[in-house]
C-alpha positions in Angstrom: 62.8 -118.2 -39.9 65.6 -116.0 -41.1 64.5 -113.0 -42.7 63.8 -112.4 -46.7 61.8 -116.0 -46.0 59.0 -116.1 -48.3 56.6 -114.7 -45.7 58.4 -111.3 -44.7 56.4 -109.5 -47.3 52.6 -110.1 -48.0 52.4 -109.3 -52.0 49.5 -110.3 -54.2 50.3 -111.9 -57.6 48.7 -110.9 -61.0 46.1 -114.2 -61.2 46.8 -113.9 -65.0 50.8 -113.5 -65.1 51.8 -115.0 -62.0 54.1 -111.6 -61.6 54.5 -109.8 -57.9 52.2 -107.0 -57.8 53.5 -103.9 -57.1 51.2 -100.4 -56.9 47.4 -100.5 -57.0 46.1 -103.9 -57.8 42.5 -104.8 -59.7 40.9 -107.1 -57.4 38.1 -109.2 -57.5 35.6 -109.2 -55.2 33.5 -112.0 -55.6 37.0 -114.3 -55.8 39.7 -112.2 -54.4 42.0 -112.6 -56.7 43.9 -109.5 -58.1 45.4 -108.0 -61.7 47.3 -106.5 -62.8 45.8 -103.0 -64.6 48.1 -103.7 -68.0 46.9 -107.7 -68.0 43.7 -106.8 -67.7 43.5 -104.2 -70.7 45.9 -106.1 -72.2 43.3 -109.1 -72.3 40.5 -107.2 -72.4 40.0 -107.5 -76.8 40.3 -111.3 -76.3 37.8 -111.5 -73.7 35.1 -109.3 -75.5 35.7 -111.1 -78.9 34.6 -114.7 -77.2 32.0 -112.9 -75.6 30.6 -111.6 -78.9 31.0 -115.2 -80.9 29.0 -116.5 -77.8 26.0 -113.9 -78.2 26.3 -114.8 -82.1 25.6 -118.2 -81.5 23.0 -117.6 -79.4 21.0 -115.4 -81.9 22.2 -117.8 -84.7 21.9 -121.0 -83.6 18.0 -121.1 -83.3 17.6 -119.4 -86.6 19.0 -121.9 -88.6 17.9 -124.5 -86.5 14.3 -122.9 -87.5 15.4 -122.5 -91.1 16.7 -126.0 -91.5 12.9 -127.2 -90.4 
């Protein structure tokens, strides 16, 4: 294999950007995928939003389900 094939150079890619990692990744243990640090705090409002309409429909839900009875 000549050299600069794509197996001369082990680098993880950012499971959220698909870029090369290069520095200190953010890995994942239970999956072992890794981050990048910006993706992840650049992601991190979306996530927590979802995550807060989910606990909101959990407390909701069954009140007005109660209500409507």
């Amino acid at each position: 294999m000549p050299s600069g094939g794509p197996h001369d150079e082990a680098t993880d890619t950012c499971a959220i950007c698909d870029r090369a990692i290069e520095g200190a990744p953010l890995t994942d243990s239970e999956t072992g995928r890794a981050f990048h640090p910006e993706c992840v705090v650049d992601r991190l409002p979306a996530d927590a939003a979802i995550r807060l309409l989910g606990v909101l429909a959990l407390v909701a839900l069954p009140t007005v389900v109660v209500w409507a009875a």
